[in-house]
Backbone as XML, in Angstrom:
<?xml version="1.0"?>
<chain id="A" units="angstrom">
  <residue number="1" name="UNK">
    <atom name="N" x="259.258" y="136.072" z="156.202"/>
    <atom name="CA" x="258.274" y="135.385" z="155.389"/>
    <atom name="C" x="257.140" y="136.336" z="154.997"/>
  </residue>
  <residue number="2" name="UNK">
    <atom name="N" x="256.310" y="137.209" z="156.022"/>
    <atom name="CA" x="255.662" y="138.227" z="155.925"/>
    <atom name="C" x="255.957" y="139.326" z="154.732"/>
  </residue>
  <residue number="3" name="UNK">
    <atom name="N" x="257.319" y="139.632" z="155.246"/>
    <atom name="CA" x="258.143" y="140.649" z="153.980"/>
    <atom name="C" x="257.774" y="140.265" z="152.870"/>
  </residue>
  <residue number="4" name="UNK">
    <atom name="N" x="258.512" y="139.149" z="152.781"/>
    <atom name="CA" x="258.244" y="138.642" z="151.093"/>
    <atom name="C" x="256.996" y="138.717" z="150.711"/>
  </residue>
  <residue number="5" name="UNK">
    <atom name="N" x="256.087" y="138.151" z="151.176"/>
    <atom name="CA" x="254.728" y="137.979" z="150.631"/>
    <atom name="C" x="254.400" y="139.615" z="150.279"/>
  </residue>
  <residue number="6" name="UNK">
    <atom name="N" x="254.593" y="140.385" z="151.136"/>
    <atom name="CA" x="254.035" y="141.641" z="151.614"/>
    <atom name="C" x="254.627" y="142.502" z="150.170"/>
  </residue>
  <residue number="7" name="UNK">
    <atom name="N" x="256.342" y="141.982" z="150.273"/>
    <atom name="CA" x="257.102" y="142.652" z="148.827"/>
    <atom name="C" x="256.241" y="142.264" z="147.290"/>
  </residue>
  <residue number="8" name="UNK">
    <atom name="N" x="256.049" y="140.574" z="147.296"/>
    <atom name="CA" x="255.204" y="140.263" z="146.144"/>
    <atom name="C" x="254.026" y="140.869" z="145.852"/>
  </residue>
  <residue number="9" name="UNK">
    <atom name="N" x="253.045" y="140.863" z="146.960"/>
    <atom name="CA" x="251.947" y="141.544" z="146.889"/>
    <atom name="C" x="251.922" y="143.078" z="146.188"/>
  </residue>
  <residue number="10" name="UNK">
    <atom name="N" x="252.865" y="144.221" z="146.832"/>
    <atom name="CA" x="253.244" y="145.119" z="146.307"/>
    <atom name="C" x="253.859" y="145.387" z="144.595"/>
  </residue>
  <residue number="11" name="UNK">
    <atom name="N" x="254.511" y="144.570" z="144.409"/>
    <atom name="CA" x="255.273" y="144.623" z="142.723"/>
    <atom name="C" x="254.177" y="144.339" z="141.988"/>
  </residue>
  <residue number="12" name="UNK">
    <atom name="N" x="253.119" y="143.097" z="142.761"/>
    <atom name="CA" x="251.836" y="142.680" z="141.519"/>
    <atom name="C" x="250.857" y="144.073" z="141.533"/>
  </residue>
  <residue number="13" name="UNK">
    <atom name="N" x="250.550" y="144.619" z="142.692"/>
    <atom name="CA" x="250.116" y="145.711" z="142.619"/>
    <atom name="C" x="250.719" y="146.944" z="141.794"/>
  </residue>
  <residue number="14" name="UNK">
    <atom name="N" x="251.525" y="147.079" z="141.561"/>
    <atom name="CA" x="252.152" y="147.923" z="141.127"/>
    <atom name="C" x="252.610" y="147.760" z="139.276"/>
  </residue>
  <residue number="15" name="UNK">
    <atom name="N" x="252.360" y="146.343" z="138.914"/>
    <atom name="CA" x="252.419" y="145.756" z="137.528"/>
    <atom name="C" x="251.283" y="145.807" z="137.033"/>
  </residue>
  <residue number="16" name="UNK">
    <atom name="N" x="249.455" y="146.021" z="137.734"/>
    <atom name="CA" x="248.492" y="145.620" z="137.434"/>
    <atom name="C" x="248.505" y="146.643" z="136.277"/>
  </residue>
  <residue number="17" name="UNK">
    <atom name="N" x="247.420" y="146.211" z="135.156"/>
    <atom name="CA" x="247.153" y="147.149" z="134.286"/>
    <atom name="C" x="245.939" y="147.706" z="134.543"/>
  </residue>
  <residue number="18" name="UNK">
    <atom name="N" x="246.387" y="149.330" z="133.984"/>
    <atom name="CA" x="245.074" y="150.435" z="134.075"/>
    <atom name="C" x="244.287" y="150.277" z="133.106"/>
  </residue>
  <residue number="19" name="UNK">
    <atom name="N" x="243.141" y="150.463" z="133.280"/>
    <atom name="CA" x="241.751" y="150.338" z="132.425"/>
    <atom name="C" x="242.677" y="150.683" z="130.696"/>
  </residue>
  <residue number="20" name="UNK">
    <atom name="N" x="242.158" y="150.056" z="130.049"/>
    <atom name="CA" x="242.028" y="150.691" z="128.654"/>
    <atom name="C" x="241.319" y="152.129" z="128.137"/>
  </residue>
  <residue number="21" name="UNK">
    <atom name="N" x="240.379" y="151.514" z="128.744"/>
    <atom name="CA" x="239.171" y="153.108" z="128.542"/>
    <atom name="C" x="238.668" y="154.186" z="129.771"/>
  </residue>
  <residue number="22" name="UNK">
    <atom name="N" x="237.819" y="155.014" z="129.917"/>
    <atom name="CA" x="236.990" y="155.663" z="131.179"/>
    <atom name="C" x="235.989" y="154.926" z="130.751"/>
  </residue>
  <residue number="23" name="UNK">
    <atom name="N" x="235.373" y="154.942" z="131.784"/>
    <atom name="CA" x="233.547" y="154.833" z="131.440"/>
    <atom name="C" x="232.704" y="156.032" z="130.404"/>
  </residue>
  <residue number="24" name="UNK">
    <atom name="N" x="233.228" y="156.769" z="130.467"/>
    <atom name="CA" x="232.720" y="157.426" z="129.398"/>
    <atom name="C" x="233.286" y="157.181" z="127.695"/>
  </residue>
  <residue number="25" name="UNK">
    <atom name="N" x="234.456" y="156.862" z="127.516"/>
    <atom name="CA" x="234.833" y="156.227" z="126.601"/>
    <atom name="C" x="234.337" y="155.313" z="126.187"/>
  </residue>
  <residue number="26" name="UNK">
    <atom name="N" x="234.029" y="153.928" z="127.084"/>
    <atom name="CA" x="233.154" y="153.196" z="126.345"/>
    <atom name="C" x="231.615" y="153.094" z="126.442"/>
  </residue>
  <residue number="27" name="UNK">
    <atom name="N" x="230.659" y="154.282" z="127.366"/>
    <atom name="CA" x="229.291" y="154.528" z="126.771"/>
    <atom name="C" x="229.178" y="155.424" z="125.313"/>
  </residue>
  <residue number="28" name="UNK">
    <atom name="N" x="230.074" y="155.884" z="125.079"/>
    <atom name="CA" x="229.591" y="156.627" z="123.984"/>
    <atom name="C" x="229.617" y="155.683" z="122.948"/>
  </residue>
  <residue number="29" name="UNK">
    <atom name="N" x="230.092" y="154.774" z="122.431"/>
    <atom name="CA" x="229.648" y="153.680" z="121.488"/>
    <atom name="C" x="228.731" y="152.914" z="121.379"/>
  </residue>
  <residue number="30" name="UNK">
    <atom name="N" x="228.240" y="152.681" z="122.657"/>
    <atom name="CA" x="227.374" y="152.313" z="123.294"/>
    <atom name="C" x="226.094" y="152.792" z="123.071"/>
  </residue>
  <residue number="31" name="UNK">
    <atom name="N" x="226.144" y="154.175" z="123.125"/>
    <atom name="CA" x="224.642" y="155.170" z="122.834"/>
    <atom name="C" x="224.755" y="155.889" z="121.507"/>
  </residue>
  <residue number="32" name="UNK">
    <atom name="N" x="225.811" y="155.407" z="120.473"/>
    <atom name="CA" x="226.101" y="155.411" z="118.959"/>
    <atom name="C" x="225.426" y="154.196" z="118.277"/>
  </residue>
  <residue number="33" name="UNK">
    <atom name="N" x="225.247" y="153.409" z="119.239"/>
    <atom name="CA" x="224.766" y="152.097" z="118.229"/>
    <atom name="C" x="223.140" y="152.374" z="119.106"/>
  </residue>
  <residue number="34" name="UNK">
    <atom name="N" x="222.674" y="152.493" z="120.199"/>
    <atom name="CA" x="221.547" y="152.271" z="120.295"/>
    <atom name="C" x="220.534" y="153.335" z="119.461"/>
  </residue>
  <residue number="35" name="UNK">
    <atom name="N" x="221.687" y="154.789" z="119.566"/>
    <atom name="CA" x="220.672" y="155.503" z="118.220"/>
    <atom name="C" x="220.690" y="155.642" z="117.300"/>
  </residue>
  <residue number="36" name="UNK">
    <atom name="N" x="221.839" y="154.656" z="116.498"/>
    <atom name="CA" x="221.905" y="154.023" z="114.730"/>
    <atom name="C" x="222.377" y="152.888" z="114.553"/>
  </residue>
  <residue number="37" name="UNK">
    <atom name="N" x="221.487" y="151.753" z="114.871"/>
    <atom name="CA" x="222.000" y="150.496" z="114.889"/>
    <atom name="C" x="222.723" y="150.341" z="113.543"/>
  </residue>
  <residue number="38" name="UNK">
    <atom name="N" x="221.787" y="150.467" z="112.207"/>
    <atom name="CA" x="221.818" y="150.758" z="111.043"/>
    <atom name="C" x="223.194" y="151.172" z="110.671"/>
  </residue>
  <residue number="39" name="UNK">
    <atom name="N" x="224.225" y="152.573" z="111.420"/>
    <atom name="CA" x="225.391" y="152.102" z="110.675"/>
    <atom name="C" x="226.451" y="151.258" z="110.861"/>
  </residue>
  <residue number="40" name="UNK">
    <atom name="N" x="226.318" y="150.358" z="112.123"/>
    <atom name="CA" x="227.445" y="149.091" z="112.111"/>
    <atom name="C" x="226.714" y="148.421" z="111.063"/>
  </residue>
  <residue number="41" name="UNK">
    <atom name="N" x="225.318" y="148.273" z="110.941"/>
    <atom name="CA" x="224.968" y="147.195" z="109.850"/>
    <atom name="C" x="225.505" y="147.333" z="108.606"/>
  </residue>
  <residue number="42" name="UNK">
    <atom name="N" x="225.410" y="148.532" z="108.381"/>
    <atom name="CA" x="226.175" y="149.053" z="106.652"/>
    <atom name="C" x="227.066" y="148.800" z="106.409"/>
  </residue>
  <residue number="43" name="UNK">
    <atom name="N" x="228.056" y="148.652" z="107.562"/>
    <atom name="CA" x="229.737" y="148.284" z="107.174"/>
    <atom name="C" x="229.495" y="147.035" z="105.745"/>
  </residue>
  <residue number="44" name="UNK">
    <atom name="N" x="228.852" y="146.500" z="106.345"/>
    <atom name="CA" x="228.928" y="144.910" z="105.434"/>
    <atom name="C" x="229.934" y="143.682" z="106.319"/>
  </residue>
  <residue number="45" name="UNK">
    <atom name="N" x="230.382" y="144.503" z="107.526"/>
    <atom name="CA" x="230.837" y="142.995" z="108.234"/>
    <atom name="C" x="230.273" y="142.283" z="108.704"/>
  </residue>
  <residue number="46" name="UNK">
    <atom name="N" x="230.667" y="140.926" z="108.740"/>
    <atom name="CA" x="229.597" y="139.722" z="109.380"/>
    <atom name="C" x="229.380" y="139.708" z="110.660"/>
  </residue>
  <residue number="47" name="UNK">
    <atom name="N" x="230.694" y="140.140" z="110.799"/>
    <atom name="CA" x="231.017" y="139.699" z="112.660"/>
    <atom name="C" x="229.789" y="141.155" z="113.456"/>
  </residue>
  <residue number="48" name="UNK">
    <atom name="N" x="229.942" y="142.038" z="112.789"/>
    <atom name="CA" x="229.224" y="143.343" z="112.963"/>
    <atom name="C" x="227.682" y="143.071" z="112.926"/>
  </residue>
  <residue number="49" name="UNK">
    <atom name="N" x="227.390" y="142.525" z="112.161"/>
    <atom name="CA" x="225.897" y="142.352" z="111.307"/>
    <atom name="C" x="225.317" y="141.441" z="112.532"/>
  </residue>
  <residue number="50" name="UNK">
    <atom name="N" x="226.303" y="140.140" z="112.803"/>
    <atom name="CA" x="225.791" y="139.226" z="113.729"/>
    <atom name="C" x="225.705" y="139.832" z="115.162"/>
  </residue>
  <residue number="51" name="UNK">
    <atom name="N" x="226.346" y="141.082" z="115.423"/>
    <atom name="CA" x="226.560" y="141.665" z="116.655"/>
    <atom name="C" x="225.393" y="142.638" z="116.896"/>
  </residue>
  <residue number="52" name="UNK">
    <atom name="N" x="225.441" y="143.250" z="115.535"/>
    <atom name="CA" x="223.568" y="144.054" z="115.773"/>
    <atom name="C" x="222.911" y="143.398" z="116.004"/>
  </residue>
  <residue number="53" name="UNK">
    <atom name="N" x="222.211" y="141.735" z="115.180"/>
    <atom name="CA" x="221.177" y="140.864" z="115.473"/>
    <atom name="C" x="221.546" y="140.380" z="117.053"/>
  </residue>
  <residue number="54" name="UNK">
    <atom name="N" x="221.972" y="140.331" z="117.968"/>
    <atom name="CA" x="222.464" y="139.696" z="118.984"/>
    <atom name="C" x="222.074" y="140.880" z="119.997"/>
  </residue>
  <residue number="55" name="UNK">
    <atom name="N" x="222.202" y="142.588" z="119.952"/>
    <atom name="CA" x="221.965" y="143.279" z="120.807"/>
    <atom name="C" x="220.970" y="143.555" z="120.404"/>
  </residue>
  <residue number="56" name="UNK">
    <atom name="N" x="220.381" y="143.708" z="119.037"/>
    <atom name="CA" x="218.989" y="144.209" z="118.795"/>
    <atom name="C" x="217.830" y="143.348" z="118.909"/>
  </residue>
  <residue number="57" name="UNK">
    <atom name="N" x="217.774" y="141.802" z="119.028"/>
    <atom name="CA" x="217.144" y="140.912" z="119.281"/>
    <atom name="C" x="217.011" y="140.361" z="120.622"/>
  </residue>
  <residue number="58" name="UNK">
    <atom name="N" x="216.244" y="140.341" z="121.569"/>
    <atom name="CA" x="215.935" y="139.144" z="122.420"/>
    <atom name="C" x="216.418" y="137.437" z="121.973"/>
  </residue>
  <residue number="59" name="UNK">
    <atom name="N" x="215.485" y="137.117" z="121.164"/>
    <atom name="CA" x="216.027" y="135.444" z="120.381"/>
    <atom name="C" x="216.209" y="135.764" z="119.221"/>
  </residue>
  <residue number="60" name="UNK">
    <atom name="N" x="216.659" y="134.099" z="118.754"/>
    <atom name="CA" x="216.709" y="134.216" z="117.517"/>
    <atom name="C" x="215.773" y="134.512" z="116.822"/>
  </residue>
  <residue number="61" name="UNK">
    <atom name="N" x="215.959" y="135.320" z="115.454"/>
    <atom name="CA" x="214.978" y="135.204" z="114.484"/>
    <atom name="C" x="213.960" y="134.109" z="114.126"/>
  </residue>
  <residue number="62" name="UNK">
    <atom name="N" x="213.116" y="133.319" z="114.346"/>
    <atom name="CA" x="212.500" y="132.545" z="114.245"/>
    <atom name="C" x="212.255" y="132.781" z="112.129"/>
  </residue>
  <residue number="63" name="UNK">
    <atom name="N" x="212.003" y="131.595" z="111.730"/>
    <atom name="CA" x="211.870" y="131.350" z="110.101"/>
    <atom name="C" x="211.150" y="130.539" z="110.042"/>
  </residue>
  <residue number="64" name="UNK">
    <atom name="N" x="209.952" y="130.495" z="109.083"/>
    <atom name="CA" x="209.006" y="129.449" z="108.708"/>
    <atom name="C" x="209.266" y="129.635" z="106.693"/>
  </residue>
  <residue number="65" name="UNK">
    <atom name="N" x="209.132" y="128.609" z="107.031"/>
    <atom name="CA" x="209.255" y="127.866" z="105.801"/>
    <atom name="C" x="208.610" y="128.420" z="104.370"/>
  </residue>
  <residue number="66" name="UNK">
    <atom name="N" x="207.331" y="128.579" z="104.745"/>
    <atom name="CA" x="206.038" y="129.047" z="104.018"/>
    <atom name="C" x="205.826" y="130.648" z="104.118"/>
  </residue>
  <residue number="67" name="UNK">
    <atom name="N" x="205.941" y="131.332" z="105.124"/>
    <atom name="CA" x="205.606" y="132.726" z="105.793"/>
    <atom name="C" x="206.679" y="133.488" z="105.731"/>
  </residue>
  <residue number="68" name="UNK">
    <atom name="N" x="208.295" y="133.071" z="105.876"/>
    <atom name="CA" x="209.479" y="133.913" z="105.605"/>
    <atom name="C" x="209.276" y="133.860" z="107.340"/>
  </residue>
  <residue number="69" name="UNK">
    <atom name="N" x="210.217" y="135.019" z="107.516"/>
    <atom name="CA" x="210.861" y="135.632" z="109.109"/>
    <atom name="C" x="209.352" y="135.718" z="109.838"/>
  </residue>
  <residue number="70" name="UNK">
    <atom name="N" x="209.435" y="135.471" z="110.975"/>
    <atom name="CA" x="208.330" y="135.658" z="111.807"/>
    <atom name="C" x="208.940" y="136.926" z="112.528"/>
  </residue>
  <residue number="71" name="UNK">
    <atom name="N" x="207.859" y="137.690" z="113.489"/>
    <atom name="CA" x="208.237" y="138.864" z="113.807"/>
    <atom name="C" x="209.142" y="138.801" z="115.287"/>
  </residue>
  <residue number="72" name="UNK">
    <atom name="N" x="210.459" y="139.074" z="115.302"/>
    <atom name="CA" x="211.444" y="138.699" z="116.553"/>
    <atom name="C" x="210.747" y="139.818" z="117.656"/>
  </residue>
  <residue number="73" name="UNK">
    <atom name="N" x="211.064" y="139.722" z="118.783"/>
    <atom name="CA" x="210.916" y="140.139" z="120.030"/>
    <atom name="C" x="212.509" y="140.924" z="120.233"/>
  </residue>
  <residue number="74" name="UNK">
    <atom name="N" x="211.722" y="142.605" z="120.551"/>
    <atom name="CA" x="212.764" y="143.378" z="120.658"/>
    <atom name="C" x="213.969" y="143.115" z="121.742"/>
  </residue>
  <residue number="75" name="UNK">
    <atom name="N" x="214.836" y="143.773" z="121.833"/>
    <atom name="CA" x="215.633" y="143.348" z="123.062"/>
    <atom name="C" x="215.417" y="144.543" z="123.882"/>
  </residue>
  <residue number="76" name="UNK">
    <atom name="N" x="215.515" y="144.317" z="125.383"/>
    <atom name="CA" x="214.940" y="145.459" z="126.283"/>
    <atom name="C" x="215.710" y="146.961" z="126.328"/>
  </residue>
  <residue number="77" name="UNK">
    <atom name="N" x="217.026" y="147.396" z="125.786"/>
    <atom name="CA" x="217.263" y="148.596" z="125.419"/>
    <atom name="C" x="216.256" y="149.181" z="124.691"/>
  </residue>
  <residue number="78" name="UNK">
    <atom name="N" x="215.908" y="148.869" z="123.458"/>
    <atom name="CA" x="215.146" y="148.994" z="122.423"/>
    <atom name="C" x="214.040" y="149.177" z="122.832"/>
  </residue>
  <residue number="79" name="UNK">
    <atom name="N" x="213.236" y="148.288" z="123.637"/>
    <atom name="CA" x="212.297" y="148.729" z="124.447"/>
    <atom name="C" x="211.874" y="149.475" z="125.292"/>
  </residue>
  <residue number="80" name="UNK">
    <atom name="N" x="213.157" y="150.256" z="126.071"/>
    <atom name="CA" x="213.172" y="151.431" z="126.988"/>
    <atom name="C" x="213.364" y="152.391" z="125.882"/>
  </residue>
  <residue number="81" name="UNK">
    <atom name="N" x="214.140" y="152.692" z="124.827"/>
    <atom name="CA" x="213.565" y="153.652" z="124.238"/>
    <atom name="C" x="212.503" y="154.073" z="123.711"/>
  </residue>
  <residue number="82" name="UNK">
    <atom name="N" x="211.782" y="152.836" z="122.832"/>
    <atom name="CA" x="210.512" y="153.183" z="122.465"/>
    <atom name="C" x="209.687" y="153.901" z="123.279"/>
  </residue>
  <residue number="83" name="UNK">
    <atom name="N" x="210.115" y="153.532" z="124.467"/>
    <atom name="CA" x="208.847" y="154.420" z="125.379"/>
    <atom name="C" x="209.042" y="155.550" z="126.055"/>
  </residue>
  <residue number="84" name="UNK">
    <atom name="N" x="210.226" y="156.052" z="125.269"/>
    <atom name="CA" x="210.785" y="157.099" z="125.524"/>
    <atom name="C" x="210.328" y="158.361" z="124.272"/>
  </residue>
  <residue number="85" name="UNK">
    <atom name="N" x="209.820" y="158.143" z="123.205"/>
    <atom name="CA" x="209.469" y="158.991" z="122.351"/>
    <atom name="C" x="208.393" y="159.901" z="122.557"/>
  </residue>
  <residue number="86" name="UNK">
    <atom name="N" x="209.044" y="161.317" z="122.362"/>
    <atom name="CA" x="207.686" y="162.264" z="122.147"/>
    <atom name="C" x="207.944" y="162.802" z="123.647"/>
  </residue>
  <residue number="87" name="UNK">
    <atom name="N" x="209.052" y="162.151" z="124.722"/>
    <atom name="CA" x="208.897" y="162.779" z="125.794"/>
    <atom name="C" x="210.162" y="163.420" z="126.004"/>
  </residue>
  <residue number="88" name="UNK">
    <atom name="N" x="210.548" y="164.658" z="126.826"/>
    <atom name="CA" x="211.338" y="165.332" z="126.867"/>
    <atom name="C" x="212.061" y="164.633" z="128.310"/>
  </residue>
  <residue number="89" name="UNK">
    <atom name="N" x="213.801" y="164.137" z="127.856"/>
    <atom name="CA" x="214.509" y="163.366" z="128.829"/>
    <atom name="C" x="215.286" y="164.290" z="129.425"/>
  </residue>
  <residue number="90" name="UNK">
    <atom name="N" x="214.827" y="164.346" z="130.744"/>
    <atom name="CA" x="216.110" y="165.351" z="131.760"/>
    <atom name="C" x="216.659" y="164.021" z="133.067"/>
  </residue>
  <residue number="91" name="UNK">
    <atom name="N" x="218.266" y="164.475" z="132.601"/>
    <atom name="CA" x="218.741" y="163.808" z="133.149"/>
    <atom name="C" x="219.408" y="164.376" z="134.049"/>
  </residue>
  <residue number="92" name="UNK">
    <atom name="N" x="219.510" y="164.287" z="135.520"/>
    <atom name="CA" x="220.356" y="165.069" z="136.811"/>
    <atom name="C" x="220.166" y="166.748" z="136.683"/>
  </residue>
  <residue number="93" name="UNK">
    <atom name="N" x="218.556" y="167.064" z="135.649"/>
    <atom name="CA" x="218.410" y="168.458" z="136.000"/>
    <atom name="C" x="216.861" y="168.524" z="137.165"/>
  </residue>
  <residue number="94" name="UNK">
    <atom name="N" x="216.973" y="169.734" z="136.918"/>
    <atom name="CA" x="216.071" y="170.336" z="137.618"/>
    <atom name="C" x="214.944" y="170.515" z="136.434"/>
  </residue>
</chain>
């Protein structure tokens, strides 16, 4: 009874699937869009367009009626960079 389980356990292990990507494979898209949001926006896709407003925003866009777009609240990537300008980033140096 042990066996068996022990055999099943093994074949599912052995069927599992390997990652698609490394981790480095998928940060680099990652740090492509945080330092040009602008060209997924250009494509002209929707699904894209709605995906920038969604990582580049905190909430929704807020809209008034009379005034147009009110001013949205960044999302916190966006915000760790800003306060990153003008300063020189060392990462795992000396």
């Amino acid at each position: 009874m042990l066996e068996l389980e022990k055999a099943k356990l093994a074949e599912k292990i052995a069927n599992q699937t390997k990652p698609k990507a490394s981790f480095e494979g998928k940060q680099e898209p990652v740090l492509t869009f945080l330092t040009n949001p602008w060209i997924l926006w250009e494509t002209g896709n929707i699904t894209l367009r709605q995906l920038v407003l969604k990582l580049a925003f905190a909430d929704r866009i807020q809209y008034d009626r009379f005034e147009g777009a009110r001013t949205p609240e960044i999302a916190f990537p966006f915000k760790a960079l800003t306060g990153l300008e003008g300063r020189e980033c060392l990462i795992g140096g000396a």
